[in-house]
C-alpha positions in Angstrom: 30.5 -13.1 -86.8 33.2 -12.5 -89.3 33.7 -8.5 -90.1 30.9 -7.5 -87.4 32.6 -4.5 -85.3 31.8 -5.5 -81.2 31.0 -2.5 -79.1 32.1 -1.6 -76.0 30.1 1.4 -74.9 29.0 3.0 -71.2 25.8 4.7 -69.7 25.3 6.1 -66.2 22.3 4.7 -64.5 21.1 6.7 -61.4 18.9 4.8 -59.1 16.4 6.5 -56.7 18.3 6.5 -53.1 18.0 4.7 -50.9 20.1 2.3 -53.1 22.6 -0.4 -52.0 23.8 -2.2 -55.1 24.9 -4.6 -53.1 22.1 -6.0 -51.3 20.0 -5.6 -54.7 22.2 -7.3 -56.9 22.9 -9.7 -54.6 19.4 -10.7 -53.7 19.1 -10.8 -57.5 21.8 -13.4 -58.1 21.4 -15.3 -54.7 18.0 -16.5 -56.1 18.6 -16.1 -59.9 22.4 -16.7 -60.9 22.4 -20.4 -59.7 20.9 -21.0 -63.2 23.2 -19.2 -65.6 21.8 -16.0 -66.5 23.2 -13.4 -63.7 26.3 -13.1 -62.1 27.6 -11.2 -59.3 31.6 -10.9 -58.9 34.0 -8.6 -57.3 31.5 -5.9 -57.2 30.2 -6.2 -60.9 26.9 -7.3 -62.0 26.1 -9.1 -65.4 23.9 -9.9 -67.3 23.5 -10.9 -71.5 20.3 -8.8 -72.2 18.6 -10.3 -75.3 17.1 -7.6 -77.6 15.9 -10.2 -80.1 18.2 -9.3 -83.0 21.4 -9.3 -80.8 22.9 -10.0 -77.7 24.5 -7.6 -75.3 26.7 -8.6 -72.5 25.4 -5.7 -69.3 27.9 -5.4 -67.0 27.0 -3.2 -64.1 29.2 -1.4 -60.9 28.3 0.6 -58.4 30.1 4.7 -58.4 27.6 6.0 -56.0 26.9 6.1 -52.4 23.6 4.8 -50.4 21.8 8.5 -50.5 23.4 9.1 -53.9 23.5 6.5 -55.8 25.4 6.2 -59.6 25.8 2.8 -61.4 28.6 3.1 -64.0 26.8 0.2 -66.7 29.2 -1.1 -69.8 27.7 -2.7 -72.4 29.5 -5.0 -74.9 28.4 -6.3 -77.9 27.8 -6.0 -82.2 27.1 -2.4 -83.6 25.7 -1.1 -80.6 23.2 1.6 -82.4 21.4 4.4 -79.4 18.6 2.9 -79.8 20.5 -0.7 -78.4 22.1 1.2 -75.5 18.8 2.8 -74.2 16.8 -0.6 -74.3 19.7 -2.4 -72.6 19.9 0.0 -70.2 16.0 0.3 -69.7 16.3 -3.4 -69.1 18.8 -3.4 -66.4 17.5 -0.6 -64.8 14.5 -2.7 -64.7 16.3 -5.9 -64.0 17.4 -3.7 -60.8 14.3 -2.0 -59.8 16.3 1.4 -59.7 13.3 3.2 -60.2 11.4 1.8 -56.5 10.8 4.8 -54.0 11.0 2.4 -50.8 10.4 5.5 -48.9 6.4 4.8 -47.9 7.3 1.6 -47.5 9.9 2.2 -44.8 7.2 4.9 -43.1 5.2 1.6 -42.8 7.8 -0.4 -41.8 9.4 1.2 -39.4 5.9 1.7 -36.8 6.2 -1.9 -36.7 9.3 -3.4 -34.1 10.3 -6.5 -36.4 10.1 -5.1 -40.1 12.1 -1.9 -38.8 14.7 -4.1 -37.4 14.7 -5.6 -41.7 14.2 -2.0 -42.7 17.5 -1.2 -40.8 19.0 -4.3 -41.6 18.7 -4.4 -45.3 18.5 -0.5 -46.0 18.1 0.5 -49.6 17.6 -3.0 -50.8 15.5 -2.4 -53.8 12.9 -5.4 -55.4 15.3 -7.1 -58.8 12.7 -8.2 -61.2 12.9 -11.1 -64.2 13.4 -10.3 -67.6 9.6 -11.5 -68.3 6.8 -12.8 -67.3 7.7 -15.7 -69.2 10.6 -16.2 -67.0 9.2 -15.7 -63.9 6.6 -18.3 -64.7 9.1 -21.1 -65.8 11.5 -20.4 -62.8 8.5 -20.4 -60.0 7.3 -24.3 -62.3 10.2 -25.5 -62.1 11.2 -25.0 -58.3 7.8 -26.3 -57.3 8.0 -28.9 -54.3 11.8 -29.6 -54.9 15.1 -28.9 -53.0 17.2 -25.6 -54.3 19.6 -28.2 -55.6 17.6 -29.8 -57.7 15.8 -26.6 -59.0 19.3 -25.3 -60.0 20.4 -28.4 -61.8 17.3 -28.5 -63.6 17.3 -24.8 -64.8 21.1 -24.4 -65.7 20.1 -27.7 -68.1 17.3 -26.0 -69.2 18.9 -22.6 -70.0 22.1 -24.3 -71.7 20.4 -26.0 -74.1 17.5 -23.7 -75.1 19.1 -20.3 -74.1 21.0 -18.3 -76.6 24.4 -17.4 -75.8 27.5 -15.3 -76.8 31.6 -15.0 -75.6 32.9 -12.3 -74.6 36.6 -12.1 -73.2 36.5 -16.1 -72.8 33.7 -16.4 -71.4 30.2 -17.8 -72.1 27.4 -16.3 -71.0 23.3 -17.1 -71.7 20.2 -15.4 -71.7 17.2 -17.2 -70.6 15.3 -19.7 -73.3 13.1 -17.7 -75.3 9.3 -18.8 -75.7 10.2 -20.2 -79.6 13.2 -22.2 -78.4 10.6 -24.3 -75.9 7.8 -24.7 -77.9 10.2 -25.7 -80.9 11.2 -28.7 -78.2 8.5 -31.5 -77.0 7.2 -32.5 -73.5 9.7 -35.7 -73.4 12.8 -33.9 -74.5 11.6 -31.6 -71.6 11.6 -34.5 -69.3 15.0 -35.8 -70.0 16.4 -32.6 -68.6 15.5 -33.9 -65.0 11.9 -32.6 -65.5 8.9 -34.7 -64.4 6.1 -35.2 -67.1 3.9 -33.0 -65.8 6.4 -29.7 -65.1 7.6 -30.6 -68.7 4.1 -30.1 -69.6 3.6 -27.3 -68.0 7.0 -25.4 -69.5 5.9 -26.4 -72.9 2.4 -24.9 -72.8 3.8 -21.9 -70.7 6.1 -21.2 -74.2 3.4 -21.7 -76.3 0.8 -19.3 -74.3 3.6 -16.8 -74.3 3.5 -17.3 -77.9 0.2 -16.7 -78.4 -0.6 -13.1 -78.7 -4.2 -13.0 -77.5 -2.7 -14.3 -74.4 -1.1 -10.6 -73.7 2.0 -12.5 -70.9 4.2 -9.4 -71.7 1.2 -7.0 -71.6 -0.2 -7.4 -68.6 0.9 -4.0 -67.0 -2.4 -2.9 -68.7 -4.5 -4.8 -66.0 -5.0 -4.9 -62.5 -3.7 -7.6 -60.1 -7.0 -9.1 -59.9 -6.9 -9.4 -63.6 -3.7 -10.6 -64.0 -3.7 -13.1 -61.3 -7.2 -14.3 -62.9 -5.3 -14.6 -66.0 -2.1 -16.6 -64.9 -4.0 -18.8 -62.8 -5.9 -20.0 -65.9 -2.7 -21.3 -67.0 -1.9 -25.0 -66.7 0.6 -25.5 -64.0 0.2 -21.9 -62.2 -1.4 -21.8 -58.9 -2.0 -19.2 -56.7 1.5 -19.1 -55.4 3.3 -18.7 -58.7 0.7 -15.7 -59.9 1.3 -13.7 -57.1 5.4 -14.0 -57.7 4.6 -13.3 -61.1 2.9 -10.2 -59.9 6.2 -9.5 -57.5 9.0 -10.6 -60.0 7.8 -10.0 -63.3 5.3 -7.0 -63.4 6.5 -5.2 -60.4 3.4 -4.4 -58.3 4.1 -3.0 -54.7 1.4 -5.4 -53.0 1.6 -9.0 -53.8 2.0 -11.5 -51.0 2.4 -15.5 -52.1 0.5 -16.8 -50.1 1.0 -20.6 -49.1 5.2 -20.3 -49.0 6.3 -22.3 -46.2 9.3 -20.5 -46.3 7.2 -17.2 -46.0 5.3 -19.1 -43.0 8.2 -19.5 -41.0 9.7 -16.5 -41.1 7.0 -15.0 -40.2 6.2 -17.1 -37.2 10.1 -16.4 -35.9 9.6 -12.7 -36.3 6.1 -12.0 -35.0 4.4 -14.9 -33.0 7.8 -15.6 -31.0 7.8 -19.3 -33.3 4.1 -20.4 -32.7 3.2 -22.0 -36.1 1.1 -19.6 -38.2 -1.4 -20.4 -41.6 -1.8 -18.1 -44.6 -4.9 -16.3 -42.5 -2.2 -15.5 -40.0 0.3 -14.3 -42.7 -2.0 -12.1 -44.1 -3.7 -11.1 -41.4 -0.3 -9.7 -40.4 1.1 -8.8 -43.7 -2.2 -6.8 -43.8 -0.5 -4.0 -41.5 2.1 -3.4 -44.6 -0.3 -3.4 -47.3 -0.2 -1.3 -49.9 3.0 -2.3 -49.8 3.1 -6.1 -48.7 5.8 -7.0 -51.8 8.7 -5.0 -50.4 7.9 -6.7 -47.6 7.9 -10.2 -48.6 11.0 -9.5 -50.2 12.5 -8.3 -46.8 11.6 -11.2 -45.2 12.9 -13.4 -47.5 16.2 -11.7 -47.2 16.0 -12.4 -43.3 15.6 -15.9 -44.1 18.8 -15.7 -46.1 21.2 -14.9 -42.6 18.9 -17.4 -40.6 15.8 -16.0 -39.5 12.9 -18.6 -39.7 
């Protein structure tokens, strides 16, 4: 805007080791940035945080090492006040899940042959979270039963017409829709973004249970994962599935598993029943041996499926 001074402005971030930026970041945008909202490029991290009265553009590097880890963050945007830079940078450390001790975890891990060998593998690879529960949510809808393809298609349509957005050197960049910007739209102009009627159902009431305040979607660290699975699955268009990556994505609890991935099925039929075909009982029945910890996990294994396991 016209006589508003932009900040440029820097914080120090310091993760607890092990840490690879890397891996973390890239898991993070291998899954997330095919939609617009988080980049990964010649080592640096962004991502426009959206602190409701302004938006900052977060861009993140790594100054650390594996055991000592230091993210230099820079933070660009208009009148930066403290109070701006701590929540941005409460968000990214967030977005990044600097603050996950994998260390119990890896005990687990590592007393079993396969998972050690993803221990190993993807060592100090930390669990990146959503911005919300309302994103998480929306994401898991709209990649329901359809190719990655299609999935990203559909969500950078969806987060370039609803999502707010700033320049900064040149470039564009977008946060994901906020609840208001949905529910201000309708079902059918939904649908015409690639959408079938029911998902575009399912996006608008999403926006306007996020809306609604005795719903609680951005409180529900208050509950247990009973409770909050109980809760999400009450919503139209979230199944068992999407809860438990709500739990994983969104709220950050260490022992979600989704059951019913096929993905997840396979995987875990390369790594541990030499490629015999396994059901959820077998999944968790195995996952079982990681628990309280079966998140990290699942994460791990889905990073093996990214180089070709399963």
């Amino acid at each position: 805007m016209v006589g508003e001074r932009m900040d440029r402005l820097t914080a120090s971030i310091k993760p607890v080791p092990p840490f690879n930026f890397e891996l973390t970041a890239g898991y993070h945008t291998y899954f997330q940035s095919r939609y617009g909202t988080d980049t990964m490029e010649d080592g640096v991290y962004r991502r426009l945080i959206d602190l409701d009265d302004k938006l900052v553009l977060a861009s993140v590097r790594s100054i650390g090492t594996l055991e000592a880890p230091e993210l230099a963050l820079e933070l660009q945007g208009p009148e930066l006040s403290p109070d701006d830079v701590e929540s941005a940078t409460d968000r990214v450390s967030w977005l990044l899940g600097v603050d996950q001790g994998l260390a119990p975890f890896y005990e687990l891990g590592r007393a079993d042959q396969a998972m050690a060998g993803l221990v190993e593998q993807f060592y100090g690879l930390h669990l990146p979270h959503t911005a919300s529960v309302f994103e998480a949510l929306v994401l898991a809808v709209l990649g329901q039963q359809i190719s990655t393809s299609v999935a990203r298609i559909i969500r950078t349509l969806l987060i370039e017409t609803f999502g707010p957005s700033a320049e900064f050197d040149g470039e564009i960049y977008y946060a994901f829709p906020r609840p208001a910007s949905i529910w201000a739209s309708s079902p059918a102009e939904l649908h015409t973004m690639k959408l079938t009627q029911r998902k575009s159902e399912y996006v608008h009431g999403l926006a306007g249970s996020a809306l609604d305040p005795e719903m609680g979607l951005e409180r529900l660290e208050e509950l247990t994962d009973g409770e909050i699975v109980e809760k999400l699955v009450a919503l139209r268009g979230v199944g068992m599935w999407t809860a438990q990556w709500a739990l994983i994505r969104a709220v950050g609890r260490p022992d979600a598993l989704p059951l019913g991935d096929l993905a997840l099925r396979r995987v875990v039929s390369r790594l541990f029943m030499d490629g015999e075909d396994v059901n959820d009982a077998k999944v968790e029945e195995i996952a079982q041996r990681w628990s309280p910890y079966r998140t990290y996990a699942t994460v791990y294994l889905f990073s093996a499926l990214r180089i070709g396991a399963g």
